[in-house]
C-alpha positions in Angstrom: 8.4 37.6 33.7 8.8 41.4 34.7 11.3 44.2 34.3 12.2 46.9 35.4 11.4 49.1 32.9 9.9 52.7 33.7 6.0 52.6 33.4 6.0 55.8 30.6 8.5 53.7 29.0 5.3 52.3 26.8 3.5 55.4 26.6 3.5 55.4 22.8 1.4 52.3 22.8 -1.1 52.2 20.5 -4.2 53.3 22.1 -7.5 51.2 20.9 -10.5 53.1 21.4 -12.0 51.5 18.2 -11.9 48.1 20.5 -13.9 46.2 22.9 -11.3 44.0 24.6 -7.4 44.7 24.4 -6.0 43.5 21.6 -4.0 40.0 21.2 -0.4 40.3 22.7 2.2 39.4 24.7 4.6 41.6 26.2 6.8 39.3 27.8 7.8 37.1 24.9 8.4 40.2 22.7 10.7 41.6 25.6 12.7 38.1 24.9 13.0 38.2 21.8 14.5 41.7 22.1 16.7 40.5 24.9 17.9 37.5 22.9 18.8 39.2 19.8 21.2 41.7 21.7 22.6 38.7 23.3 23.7 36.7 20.5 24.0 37.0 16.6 22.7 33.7 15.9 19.3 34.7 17.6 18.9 37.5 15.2 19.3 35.0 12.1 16.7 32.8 13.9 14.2 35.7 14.7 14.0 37.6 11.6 12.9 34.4 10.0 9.7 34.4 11.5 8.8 37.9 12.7 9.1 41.3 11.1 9.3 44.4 13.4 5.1 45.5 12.2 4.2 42.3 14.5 5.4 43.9 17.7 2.8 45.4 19.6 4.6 48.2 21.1 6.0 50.8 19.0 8.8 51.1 21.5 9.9 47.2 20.9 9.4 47.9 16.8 12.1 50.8 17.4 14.2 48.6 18.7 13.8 45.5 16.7 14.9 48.3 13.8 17.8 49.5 15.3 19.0 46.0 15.8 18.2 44.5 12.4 20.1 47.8 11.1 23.3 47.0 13.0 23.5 43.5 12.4 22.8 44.2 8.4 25.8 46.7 8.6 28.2 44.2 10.1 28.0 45.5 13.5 27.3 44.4 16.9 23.9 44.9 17.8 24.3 44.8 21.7 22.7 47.5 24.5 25.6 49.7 24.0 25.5 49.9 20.2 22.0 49.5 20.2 21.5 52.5 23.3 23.8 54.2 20.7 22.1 54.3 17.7 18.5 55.0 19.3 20.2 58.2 20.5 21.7 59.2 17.4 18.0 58.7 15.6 16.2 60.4 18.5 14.3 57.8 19.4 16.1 56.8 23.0 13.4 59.0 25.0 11.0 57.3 23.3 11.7 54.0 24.1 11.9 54.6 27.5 15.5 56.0 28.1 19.1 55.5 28.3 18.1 51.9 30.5 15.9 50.5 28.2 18.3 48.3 26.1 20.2 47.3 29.2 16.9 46.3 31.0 15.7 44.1 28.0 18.9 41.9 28.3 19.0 41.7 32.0 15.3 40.5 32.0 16.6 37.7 29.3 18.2 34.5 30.8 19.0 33.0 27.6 19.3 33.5 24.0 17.8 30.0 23.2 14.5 30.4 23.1 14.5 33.7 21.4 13.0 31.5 18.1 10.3 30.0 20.1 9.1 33.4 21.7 9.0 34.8 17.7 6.8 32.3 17.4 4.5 33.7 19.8 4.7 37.3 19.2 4.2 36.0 15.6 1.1 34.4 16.5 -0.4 37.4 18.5 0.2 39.3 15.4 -2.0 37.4 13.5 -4.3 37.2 15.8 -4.3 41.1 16.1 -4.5 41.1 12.7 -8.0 39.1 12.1 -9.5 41.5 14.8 -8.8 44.4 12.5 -10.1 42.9 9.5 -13.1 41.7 11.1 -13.8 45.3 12.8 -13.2 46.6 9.1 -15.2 44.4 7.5 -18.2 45.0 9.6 -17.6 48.6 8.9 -18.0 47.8 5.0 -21.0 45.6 5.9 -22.7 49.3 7.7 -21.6 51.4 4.7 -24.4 51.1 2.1 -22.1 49.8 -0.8 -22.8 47.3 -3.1 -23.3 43.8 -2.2 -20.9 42.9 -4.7 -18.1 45.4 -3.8 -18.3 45.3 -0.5 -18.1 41.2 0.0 -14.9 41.6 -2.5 -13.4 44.7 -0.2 -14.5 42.4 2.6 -12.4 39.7 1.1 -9.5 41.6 0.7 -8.9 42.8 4.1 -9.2 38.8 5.4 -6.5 38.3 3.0 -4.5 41.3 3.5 -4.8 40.4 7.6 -3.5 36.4 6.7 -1.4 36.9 3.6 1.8 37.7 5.8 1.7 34.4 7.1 1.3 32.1 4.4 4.2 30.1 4.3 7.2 31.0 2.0 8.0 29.4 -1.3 11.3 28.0 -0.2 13.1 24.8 -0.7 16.6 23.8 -1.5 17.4 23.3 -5.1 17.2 19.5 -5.4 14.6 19.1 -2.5 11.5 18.5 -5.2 13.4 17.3 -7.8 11.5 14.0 -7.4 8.3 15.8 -8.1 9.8 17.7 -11.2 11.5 14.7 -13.1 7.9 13.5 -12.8 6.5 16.9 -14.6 8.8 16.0 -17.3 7.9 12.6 -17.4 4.1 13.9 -17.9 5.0 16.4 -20.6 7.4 14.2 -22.8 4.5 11.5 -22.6 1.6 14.1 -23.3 3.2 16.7 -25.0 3.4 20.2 -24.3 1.6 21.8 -21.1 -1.2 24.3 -22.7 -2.4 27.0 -21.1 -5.9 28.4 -22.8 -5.3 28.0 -26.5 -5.5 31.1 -28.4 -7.1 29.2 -32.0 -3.8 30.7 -33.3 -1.2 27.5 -33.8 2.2 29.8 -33.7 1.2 31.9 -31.3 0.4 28.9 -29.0 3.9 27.6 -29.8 5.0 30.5 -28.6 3.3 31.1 -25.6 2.2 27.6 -24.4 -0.8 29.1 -24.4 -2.6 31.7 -21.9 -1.5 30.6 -18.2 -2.8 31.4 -14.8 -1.7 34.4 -13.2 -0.8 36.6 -16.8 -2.1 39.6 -17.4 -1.8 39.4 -21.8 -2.3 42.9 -23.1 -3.7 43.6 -26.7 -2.8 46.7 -27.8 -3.6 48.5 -31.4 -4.6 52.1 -33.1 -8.3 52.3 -33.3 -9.4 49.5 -36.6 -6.3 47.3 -36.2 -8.8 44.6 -35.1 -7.6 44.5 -31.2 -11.5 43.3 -30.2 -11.2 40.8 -33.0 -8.3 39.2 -31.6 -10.0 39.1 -28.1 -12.8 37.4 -29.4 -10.8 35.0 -31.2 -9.0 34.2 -28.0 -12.8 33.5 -26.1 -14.1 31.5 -29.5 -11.1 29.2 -28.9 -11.5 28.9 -25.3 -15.4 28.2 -25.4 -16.6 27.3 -28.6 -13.3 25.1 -29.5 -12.4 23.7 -26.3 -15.6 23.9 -23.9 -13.7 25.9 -21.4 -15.8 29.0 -19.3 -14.6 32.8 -20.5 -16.1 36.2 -19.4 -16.3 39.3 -21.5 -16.4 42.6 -20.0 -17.2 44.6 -23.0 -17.0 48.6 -21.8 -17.6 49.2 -25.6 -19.5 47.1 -27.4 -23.0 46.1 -26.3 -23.8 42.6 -24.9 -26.0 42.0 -28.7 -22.8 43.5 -30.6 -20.7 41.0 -29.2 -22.9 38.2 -30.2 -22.8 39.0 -33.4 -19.3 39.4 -33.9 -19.1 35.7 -32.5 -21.8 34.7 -34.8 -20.1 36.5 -37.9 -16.6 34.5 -37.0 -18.5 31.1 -36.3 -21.2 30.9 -39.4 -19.0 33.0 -41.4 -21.7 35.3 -42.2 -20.9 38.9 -43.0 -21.0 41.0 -40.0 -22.9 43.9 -42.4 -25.5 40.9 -43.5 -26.1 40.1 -39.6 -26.5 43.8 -38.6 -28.3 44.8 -41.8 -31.0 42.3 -41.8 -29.7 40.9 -45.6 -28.6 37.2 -45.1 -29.0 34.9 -48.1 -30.4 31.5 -48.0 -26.9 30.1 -47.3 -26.2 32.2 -44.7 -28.9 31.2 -43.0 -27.8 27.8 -43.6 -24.3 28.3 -42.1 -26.1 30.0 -39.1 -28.5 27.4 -38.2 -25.5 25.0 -38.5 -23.5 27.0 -36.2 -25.8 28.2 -33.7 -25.5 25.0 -31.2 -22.0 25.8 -30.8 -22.9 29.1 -30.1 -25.7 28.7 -27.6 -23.7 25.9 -25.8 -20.6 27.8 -25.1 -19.7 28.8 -21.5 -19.1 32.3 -22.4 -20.5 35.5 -20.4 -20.9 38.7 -21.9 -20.9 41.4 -19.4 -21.8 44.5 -21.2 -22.0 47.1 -18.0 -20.4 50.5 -18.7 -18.5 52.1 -16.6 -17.1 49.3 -14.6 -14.2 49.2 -12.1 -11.6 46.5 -11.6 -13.1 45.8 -8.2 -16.6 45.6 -9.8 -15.2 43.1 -12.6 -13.1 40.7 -9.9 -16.2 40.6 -7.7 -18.3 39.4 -10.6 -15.2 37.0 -12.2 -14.8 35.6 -8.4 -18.7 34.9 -8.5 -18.4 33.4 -11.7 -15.6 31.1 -10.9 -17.3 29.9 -7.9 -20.3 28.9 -9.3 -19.1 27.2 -12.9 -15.2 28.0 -13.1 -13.3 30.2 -15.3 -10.2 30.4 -17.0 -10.0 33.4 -19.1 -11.1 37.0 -18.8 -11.4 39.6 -21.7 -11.7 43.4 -20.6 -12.4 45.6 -23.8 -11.0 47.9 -23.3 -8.7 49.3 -20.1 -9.1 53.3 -21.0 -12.8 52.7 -20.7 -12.2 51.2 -16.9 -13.4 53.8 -14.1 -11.0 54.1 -11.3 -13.6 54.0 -8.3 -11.7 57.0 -7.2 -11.6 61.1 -7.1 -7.8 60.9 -7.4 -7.5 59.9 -10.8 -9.3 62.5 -12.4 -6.4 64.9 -11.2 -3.9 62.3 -12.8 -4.3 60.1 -15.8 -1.0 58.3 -15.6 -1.5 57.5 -12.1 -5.3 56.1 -12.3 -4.1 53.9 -15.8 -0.7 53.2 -13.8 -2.8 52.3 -10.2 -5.8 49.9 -12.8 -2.8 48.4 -14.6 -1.6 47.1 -11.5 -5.0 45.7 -9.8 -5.3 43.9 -12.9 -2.5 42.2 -12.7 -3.1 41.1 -9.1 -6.8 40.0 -10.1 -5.2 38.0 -12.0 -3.1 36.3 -9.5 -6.0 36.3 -6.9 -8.2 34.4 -9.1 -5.4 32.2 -10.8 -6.8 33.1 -14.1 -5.2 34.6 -17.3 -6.5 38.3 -17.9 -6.5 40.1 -21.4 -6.6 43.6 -21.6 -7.5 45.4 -24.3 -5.4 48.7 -24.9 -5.4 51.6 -27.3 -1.6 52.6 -28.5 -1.0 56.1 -28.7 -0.4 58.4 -32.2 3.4 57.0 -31.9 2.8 54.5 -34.8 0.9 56.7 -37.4 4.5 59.6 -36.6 6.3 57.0 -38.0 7.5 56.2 -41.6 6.5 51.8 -41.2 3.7 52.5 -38.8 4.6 49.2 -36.7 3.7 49.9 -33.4 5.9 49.1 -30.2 5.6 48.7 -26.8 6.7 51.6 -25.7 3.5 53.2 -28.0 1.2 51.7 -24.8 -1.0 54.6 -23.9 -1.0 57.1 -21.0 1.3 54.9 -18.7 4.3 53.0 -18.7 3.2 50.4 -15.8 1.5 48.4 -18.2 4.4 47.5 -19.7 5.8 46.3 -16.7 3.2 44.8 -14.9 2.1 42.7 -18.1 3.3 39.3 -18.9 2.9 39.2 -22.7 1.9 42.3 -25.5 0.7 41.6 -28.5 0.8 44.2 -30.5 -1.8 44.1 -33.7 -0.6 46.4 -36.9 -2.0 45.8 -40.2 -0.1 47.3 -43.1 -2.9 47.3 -45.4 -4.5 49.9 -42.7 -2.1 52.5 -43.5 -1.6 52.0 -47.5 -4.1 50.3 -49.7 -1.6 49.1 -52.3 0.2 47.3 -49.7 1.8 44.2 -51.0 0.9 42.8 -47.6 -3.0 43.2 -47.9 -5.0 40.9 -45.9 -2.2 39.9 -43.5 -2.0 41.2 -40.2 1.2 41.2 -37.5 0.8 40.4 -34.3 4.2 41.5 -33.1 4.7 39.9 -29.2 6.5 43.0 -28.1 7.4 41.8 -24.5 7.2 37.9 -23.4 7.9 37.3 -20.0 8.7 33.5 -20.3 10.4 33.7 -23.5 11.6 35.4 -27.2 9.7 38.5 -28.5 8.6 37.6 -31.9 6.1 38.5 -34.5 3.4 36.1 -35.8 1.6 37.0 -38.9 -2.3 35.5 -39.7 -4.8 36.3 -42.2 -7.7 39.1 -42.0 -11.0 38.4 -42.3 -12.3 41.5 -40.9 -15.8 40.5 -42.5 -16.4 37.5 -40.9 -15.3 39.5 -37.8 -12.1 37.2 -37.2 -8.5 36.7 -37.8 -7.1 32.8 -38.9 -3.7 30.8 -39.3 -2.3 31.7 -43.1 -2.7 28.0 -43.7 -6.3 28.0 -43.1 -7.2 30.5 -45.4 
C-alpha cells in the first residue's frame, strides 16, 4: 500500500542512532487506521479501544491521531477538512506534511472496516518497539556499576514499564462473573470472614479484615507513643502466631534491638532486665519456654541504615521468591533515603515522591506494607493532644496514597494523673474500605507490647 504523501512529510521521525536495526513498525497499517477513523465515527470508537496515539511510530500520525480523538470528544466531525482545520489552527499542519496530508490518508483508505484489525497491528509493533527499548536500557543498567540488587530491580521495572500498557483491562459487564462471586459468598458464609494478615488485635481485625494485599497501612505517632510497638505486634502475630513470613526494615533500631523487643513481648520479660543483664530465675524460665517460637518464626530483620525504597523492594522481591512474604514493616519512612540529589532541595517532594513508591511496592509485590511515620508538633499545640491525620509529617501524599492510618496517642503520655493510664488509642484516622473508628488496647510498654483490654 503507498501514498502519495510528500517524502519530508515524515521528516520528524524519530531518528534511532541508539539502534542496530530499525525499529518494529508498520507504516501502512498506521496510515489505515488514520484513514479509517476520518472516514467513519464508528472506526474511531473501535480504534481507540486498542491503541493510544504514543503507539504510532511517526510523530506526524500521533499529531493526527490527537487532532481526531479531540474532534470526535467535542462532538465534532473528525473528517480531512475538520481535521486539515484544526492542525492549522495548532501549527502543526507543516509538520505533518501539509495542507494534503489528511486528504491523502483517506484516499489511500479503501474501507473503514478493517481500521480495528490494523490497530491491532500498529498495537503490536508498539510493543514490540517497546521490549527493544527496555532491553537496550537494561543492558545499559547491566554496564553501569550499580548494585546487583538495584540494578536487577531497575532492570525489572523497565520490562514492566515496556509490557504494562498491554495487560489486558479489568473490564466485564456487571453480572458477567456473578457466577464466580455468589461462589465467594458461598466460601465466606461457610468459613467465615476473609482475613487478611491478622494484626493480634481482635477489634482492629474486625475492622479491617485484617492487612490485605496491595495496602500501604501507615502508623503514625509523636516520638514514645509506642508506634514500633505496634509494628512489632503486627510481625509477632503474623509469624510467631500464625507461621506466616514478615520482613523488618528497621532504619532505627539495630537488628539485636529488635530481637529483644520480640523477646520482651513473647517471654514477657522486662525489656530493662533483657538489656540490663538482670533476669530472675523466672524470667529465665519464661524465656527458655518462649524461645522456640522465637527461633522458628519466619521473620527477617533487616537492620541496614540508610536504605531506599528501591533497595528494600529489591530485597522484599528476593525474599518472596525464595520463601514468600506477606507483610512488610519499614521503621520508620523519615529515615528512608531518597536515592536522589533532588530531594535534598525539597523535603515535601522526596517524602511526597517515597510515599508514593511505597505504595506501588506494595501493589508490585501484592503484599501489605506498613509504614512507620512520625506526626508533627500539631498534637502536643493542642489542648486533648489526640493526633489526626492531617498531623502526618512533612507531606500530605501520605495521606492520600495510604489505605488505612492508625494513629497511636496515649493520654497517660501527656498527663500522669490521667484517668486513662495504661490505655492507649489507636484512632483509624482514614480507612479506605470502610468507617474511621478508634480502637483502644492496653499498654504494656515493659513487656515491649500493646494487648486486647480483655487480655489484660
Amino acid at each position: 500500500m503507498t501514498t502519495d504523501i510528500a517524502p519530508d512529510m515524515w521528516d520528524d521521525a524519530p531518528a534511532a542512532p541508539a539502534y542496530d536495526r530499525q525499529l518494529p513498525q508498520d507504516m501502512d497499517a498506521e496510515q489505515s487506521v488514520l484513514g479509517g477513523m476520518m472516514l467513519s465515527k464508528d472506526a474511531i470508537m473501535d480504534v481507540v479501544e486498542i491503541v493510544t496515539g504514543a503507539d504510532f511510530y511517526k510523530p506526524a500520525h500521533e499529531t493526527i491521531f490527537d487532532a481526531i480523538t479531540t474532534l470526535n470528544a467535542k462532538g465534532e466531525p473528525a473528517d480531512p477538512v475538520t481535521v486539515t482545520n484544526l492542525l492549522r489552527e495548532r501549527g502543526d499542519l507543516q509538520r505533518v506534511g501539509g495542507i494534503n496530508a489528511a486528504y491523502n490518508l483517506v484516499q489511500a483508505t479503501p474501507t473503514a472496516a478493517n481500521a480495528s484489525y490494523y490497530a491491532e497491528i500498529v498495537r503490536e509493533k508498539a510493543v514490540l518497539r517497546s521490549l527493544v527499548k527496555a532491553g537496550t536500557k537494561i543492558a545499559a543498567l547491566g554496564y553501569s556499576g550499580g548494585g546487583a540488587n538495584e540494578t536487577a530491580d531497575a532492570a525489572m521495572a523497565e520490562l514492566n514499564a515496556a509490557v504494562q500498557i498491554r495487560d489486558s483491562a479489568d473490564s466485564a459487564l456487571l453480572g458477567e462473573d456473578a457466577e464466580d462471586m455468589v461462589t465467594e459468598l458461598e466460601e465466606l458464609q461457610k468459613n467465615g470472614r476473609a482475613y487478611g494478615v491478622p494484626t493480634g488485635f481482635a477489634d482492629l481485625d474486625d475492622l479491617t479484615h485484617g492487612l490485605h494485599p496491595g495496602q500501604m497501612v501507615i502508623v503514625a505517632g509523636r516520638p514514645a507513643m509506642g508506634k514500633s510497638t505496634l509494628g512489632v505486634d503486627f510481625l509477632r502475630a503474623c509469624t510467631i502466631k500464625h507461621n506466616r513470613p514478615a520482613v523488618m526494615f528497621s532504619l532505627e533500631m539495630s537488628r539485636r534491638d529488635v530481637q529483644h523487643r520480640i523477646m520482651s513481648a513473647e517471654a514477657r520479660v522486662g525489656l530493662h532486665h533483657i538489656r540490663g543483664g538482670s533476669m530472675s530465675d523466672s524470667d529465665w524460665a519464661r524465656y527458655a519456654e518462649a524461645l522456640p517460637r522465637f527461633t522458628s518464626a519466619p521473620l527477617t530483620i533487616d537492620a541496614t541504615p540508610g536504605q531506599t525504597v528501591m533497595q528494600i523492594k529489591a530485597r522484599s522481591r528476593k525474599l518472596k521468591q525464595r520463601h514468600g512474604l506477606d507483610l512488610i514493616v519499614i521503621d520508620y519512612l523519615q529515615l528512608l533515603e531518597s536515592g536522589t540529589s533532588r530531594g535534598r532541595d525539597n523535603r515535601q517532594q522526596e517524602v511526597s515522591d517515597m510515599s508514593r513508591n511505597v505504595k506501588l511496592m506494595a501493589l508490585e509485590l501484592e503484599v501489605p506494607v506498613v509504614v512507620l511515620c512520625q506526626l508533627n508538633r500539631g498534637p502536643e499545640q493542642r489542648q486533648d493532644k489526640r493526633p489526626m491525620v492531617s498531623d502526618l509529617r512533612e507531606s500530605g501524599s501520605l495521606e492520600q496514597d495510604a489505605d488505612i492510618v492508625i494513629l497511636v496517642h496515649r493520654d497517660d503520655a501527656y498527663n500522669r494523673e490521667s484517668e486513662r493510664a495504661g490505655e492507649v488509642d489507636l484512632i483509624v484516622g482514614k480507612h479506605r474500605n470502610g468507617s474511621p473508628s478508634t480502637i483502644t488496647v492496653a499498654n504494656q510498654l515493659h513487656y515491649s507490647r500493646f494487648v486486647d483490654m480483655a487480655h489484660t
